[in-house]
ROBAKOL-913302 format. One record per residue (C-alpha): x, y, z; chain. Coordinates in pm, 1 decimal. Layout:
REM ROBAKOL-913302
[node [X, Y, Z], 'A'];
...
This chain:
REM ROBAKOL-913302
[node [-891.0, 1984.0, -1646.6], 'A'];
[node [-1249.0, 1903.7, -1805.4], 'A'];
[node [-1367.4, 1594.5, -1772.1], 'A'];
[node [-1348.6, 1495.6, -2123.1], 'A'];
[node [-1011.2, 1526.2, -2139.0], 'A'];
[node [-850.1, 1217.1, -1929.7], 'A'];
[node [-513.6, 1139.5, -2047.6], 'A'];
[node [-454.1, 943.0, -2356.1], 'A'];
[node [-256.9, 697.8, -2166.5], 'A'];
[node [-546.3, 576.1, -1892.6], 'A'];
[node [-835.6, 598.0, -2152.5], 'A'];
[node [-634.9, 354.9, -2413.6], 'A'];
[node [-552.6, 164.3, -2089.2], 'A'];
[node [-895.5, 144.6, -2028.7], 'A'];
[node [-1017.7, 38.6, -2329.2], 'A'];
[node [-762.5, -217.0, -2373.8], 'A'];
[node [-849.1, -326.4, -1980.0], 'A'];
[node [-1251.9, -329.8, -2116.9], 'A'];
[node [-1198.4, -522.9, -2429.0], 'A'];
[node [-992.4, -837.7, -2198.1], 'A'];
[node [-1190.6, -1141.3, -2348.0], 'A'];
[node [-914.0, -1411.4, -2248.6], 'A'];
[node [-1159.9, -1527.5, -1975.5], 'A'];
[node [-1540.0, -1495.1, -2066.0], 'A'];
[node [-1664.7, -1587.9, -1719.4], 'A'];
[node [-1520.4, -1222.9, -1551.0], 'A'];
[node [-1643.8, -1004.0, -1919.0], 'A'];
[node [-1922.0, -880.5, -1673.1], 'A'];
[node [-1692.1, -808.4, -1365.4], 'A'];
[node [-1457.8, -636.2, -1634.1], 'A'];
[node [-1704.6, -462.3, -1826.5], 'A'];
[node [-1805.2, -320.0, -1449.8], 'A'];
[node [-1404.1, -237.4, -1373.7], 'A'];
[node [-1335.8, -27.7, -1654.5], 'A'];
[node [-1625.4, 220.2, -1611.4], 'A'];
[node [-1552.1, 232.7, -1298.2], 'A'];
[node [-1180.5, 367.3, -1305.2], 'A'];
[node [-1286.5, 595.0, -1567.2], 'A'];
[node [-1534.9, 747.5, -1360.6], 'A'];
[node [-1326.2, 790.9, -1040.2], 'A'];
[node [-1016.7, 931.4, -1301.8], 'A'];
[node [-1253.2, 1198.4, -1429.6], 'A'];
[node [-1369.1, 1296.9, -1098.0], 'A'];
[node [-1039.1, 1372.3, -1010.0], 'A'];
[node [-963.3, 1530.7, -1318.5], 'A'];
[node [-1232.5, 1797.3, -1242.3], 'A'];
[node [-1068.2, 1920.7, -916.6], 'A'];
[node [-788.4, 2184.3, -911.9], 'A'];
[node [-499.7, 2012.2, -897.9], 'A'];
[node [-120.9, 2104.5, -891.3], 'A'];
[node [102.7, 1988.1, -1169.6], 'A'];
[node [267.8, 1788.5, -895.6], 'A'];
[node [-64.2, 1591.2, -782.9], 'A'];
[node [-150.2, 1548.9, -1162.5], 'A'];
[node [152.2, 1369.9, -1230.4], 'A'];
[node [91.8, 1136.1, -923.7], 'A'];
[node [-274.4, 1083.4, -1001.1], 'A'];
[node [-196.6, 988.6, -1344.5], 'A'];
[node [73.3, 742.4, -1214.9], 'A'];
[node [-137.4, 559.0, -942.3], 'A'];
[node [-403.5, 489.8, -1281.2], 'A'];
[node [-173.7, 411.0, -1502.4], 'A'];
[node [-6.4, 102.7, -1274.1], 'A'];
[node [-382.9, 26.8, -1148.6], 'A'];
[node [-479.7, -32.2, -1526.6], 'A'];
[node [-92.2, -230.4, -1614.3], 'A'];
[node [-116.1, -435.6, -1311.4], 'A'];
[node [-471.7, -532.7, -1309.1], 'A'];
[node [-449.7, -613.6, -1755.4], 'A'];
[node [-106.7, -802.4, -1644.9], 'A'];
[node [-292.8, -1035.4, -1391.3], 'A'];
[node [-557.9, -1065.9, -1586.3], 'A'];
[node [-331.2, -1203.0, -1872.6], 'A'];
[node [-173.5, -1440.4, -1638.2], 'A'];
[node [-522.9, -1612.6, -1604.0], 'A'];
[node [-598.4, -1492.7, -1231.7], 'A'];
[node [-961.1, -1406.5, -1162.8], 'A'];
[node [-1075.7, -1079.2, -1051.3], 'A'];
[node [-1293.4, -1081.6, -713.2], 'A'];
[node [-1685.5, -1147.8, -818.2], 'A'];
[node [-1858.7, -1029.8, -452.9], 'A'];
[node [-2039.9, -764.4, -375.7], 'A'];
[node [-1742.4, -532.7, -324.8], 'A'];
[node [-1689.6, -491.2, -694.9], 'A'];
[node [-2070.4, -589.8, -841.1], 'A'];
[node [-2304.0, -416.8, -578.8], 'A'];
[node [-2444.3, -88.1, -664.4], 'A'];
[node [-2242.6, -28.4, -1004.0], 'A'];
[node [-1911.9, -105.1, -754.1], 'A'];
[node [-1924.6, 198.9, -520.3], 'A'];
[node [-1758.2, 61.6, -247.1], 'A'];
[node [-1453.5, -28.4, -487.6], 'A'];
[node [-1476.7, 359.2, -622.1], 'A'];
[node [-1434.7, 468.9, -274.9], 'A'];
[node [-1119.8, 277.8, -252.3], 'A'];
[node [-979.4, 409.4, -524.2], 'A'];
[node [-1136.1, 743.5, -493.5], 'A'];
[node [-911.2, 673.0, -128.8], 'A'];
[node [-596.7, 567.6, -226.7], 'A'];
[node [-612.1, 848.3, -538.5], 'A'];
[node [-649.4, 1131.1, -274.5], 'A'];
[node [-386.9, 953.7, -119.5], 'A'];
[node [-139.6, 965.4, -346.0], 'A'];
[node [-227.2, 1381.2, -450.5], 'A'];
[node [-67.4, 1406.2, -95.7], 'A'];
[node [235.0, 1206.2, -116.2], 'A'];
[node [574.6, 1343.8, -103.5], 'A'];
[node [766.8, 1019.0, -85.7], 'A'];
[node [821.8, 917.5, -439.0], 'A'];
[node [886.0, 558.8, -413.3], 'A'];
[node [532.4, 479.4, -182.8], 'A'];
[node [326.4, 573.7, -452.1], 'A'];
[node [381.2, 203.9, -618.1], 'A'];
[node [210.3, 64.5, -287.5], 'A'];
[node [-75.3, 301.3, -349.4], 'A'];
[node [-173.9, 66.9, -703.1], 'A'];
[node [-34.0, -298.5, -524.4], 'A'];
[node [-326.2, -236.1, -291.0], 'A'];
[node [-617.3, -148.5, -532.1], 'A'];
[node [-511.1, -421.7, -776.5], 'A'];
[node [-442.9, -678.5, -507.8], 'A'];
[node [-788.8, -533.6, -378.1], 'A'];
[node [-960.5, -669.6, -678.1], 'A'];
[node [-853.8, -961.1, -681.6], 'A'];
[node [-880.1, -1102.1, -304.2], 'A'];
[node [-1193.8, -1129.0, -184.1], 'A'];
[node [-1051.3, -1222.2, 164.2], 'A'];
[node [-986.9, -873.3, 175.8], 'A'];
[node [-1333.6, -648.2, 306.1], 'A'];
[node [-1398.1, -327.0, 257.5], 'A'];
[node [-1387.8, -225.6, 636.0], 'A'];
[node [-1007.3, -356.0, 632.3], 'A'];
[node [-965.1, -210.9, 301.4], 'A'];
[node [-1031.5, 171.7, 426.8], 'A'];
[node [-829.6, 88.1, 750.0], 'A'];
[node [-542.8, 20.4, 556.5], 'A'];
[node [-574.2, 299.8, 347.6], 'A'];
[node [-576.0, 539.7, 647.7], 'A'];
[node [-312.1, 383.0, 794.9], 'A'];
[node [-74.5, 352.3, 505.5], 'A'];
[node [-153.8, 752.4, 466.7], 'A'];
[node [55.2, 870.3, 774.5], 'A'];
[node [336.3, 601.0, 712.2], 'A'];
[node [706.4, 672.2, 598.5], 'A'];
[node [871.3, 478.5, 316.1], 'A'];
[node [1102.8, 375.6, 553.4], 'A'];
[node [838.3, 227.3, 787.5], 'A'];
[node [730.2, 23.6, 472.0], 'A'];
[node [1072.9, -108.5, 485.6], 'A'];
[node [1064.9, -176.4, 827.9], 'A'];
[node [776.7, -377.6, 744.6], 'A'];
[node [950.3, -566.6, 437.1], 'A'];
[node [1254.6, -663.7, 662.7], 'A'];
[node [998.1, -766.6, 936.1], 'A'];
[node [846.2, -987.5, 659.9], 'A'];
[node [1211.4, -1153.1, 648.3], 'A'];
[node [1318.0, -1193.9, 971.7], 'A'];
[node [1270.6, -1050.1, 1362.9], 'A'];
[node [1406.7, -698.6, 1447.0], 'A'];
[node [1664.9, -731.3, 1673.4], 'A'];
[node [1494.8, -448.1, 1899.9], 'A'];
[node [1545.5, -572.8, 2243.6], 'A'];
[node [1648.8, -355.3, 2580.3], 'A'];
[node [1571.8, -67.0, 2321.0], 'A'];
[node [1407.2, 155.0, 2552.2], 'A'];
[node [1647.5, 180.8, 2749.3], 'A'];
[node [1903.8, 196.4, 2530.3], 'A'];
[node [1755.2, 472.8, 2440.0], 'A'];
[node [1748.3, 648.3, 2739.6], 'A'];
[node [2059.1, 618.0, 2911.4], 'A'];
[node [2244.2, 635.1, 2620.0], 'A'];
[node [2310.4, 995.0, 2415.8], 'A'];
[node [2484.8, 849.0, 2099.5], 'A'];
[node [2151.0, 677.0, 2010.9], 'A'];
[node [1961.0, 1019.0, 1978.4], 'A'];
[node [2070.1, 1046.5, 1630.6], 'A'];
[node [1858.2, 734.6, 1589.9], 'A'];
[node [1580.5, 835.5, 1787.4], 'A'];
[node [1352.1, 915.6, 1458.3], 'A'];
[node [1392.7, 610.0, 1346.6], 'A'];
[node [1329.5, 417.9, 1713.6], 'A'];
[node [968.9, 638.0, 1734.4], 'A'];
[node [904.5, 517.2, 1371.1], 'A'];
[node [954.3, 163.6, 1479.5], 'A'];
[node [719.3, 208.8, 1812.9], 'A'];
[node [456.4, 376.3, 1607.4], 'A'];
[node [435.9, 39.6, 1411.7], 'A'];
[node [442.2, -126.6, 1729.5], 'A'];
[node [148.9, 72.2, 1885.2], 'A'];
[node [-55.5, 20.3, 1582.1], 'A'];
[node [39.7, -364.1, 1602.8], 'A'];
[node [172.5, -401.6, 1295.0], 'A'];
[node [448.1, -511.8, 1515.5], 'A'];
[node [439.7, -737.8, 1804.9], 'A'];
[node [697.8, -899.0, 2032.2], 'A'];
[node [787.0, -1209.4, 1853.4], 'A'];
[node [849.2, -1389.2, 2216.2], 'A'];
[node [493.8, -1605.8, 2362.0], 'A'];
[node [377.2, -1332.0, 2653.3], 'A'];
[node [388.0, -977.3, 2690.8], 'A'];
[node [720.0, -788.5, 2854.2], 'A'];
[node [706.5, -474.7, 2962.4], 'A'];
[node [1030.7, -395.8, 2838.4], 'A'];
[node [1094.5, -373.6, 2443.6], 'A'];
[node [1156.0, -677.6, 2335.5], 'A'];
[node [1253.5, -822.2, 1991.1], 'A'];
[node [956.9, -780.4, 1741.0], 'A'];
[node [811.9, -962.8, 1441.7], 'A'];
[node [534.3, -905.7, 1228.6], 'A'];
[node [187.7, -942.8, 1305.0], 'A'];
[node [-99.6, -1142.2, 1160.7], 'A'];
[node [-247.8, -755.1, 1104.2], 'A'];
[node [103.5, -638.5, 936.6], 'A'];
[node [153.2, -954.7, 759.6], 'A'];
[node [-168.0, -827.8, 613.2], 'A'];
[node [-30.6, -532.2, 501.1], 'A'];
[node [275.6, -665.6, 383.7], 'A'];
[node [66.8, -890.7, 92.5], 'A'];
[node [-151.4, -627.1, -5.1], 'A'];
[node [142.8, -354.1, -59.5], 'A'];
[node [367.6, -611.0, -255.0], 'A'];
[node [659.3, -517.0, 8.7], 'A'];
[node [820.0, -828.0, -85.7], 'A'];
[node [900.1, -604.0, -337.6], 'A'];
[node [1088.5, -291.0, -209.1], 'A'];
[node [1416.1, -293.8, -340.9], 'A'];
[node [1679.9, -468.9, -145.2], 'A'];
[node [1886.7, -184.3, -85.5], 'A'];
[node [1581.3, -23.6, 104.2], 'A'];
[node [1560.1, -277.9, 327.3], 'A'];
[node [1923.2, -338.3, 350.9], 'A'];
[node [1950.5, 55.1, 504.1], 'A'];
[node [1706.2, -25.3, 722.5], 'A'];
[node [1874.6, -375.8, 828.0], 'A'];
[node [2197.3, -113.2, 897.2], 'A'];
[node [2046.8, 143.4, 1140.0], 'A'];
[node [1913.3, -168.9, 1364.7], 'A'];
[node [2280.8, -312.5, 1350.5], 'A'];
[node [2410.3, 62.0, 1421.4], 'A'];
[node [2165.3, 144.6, 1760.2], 'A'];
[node [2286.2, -215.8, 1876.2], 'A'];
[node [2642.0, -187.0, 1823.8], 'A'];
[node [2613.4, 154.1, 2053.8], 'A'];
């Protein structure tokens, strides 16, 4: 696609992003934003891209621009440090530049949402760096949808994970489970996950979330999976310990 030719839907997005006046103390943050989208959007544009990555490109934009204009509506501030004004924002274009590659990649359907909660939440929370910024995006790359759930119920309440180990390997029913019990060390080893007693055991123990995955959990929005999602996920842990 040439580069002149971004979608009607992100440029008038843009525009109506760059044209925000509600709050005349961020204009010049703003009036830095909107470029800066638009120049990321039409240097994705000018790849080859399938029909399939299009569509998920476009998506990713279009809730970037909704979210941000929405919060900007609501009065909240966007982030004024260097991460959005230094060098005509270049760290924030390789974020979304990131997440936008990202997405082209993604076969689950429902994490692309998480993909815009982070660049908008991004822009707004300047507690947030740019090193922790890219290791989230890598990270958030090679997880499930159900691991985001995992996270969610996490968010909610301890998993009831203990003696798992070897539950798993004495018992034979479980193996029908045993994707989801490597999905739920794999958060573990990356300690998004931790065991949720004071110590460490060397035998699984119940988990919680972590200050890291706690982290994660506010700039994905996981609070707002849908409850069925997490309620599945509530069902296998229930399942593995009724075996």
């Amino acid at each position: 696609m040439k580069s002149d030719n971004i979608p009607e839907a992100i440029t008038q997005g843009i525009v109506t992003m760059a044209s925000f006046s509600g709050k005349p103390e961020i204009a010049v943050v703003v009036s830095m934003l909107s470029p800066m989208i638009k120049d990321v959007s039409r240097e994705m544009y000018e790849r080859v891209l399938s029909g399939l990555q299009m569509l998920r490109v476009n998506e990713v934009i279009c809730q970037v621009i909704k979210k941000i204009t929405h919060r900007l509506n609501n009065g909240e501030q966007l982030r004024t440090d260097p991460l959005i004004t230094s060098d005509n924002g270049t760290m924030l274009k390789q974020i979304l530049e990131g997440l936008l590659l990202n997405a082209m990649e993604e076969f689950e359907n429902k994490k692309i949402n998480s993909y815009s909660d982070l660049f908008t939440n991004i822009c707004f929370d300047e507690r947030v760096t740019f090193e922790q910024t890219i290791a989230i995006i890598r990270i958030i790359k090679e997880l499930s949808y159900r691991q985001l759930c995992v996270i969610a119920l996490a968010e909610q309440n301890d998993l009831r994970t203990d003696g798992w180990d070897i539950k798993f390997k004495s018992n034979t029913l479980l193996n029908q489970y045993a994707d989801f019990f490597s999905e739920v060390l794999v958060l573990y080893n990356l300690r998004i996950l931790q065991q949720a007693d004071a110590g460490i055991s060397l035998g699984m123990r119940r988990l919680s979330l972590s200050q890291f995955g706690a982290s994660i959990a506010k700039q994905l929005d996981l609070s707002t999976i849908p409850v069925y999602d997490i309620k599945q996920v509530r069902e296998y842990i229930h399942r593995i310990n009724s075996l």
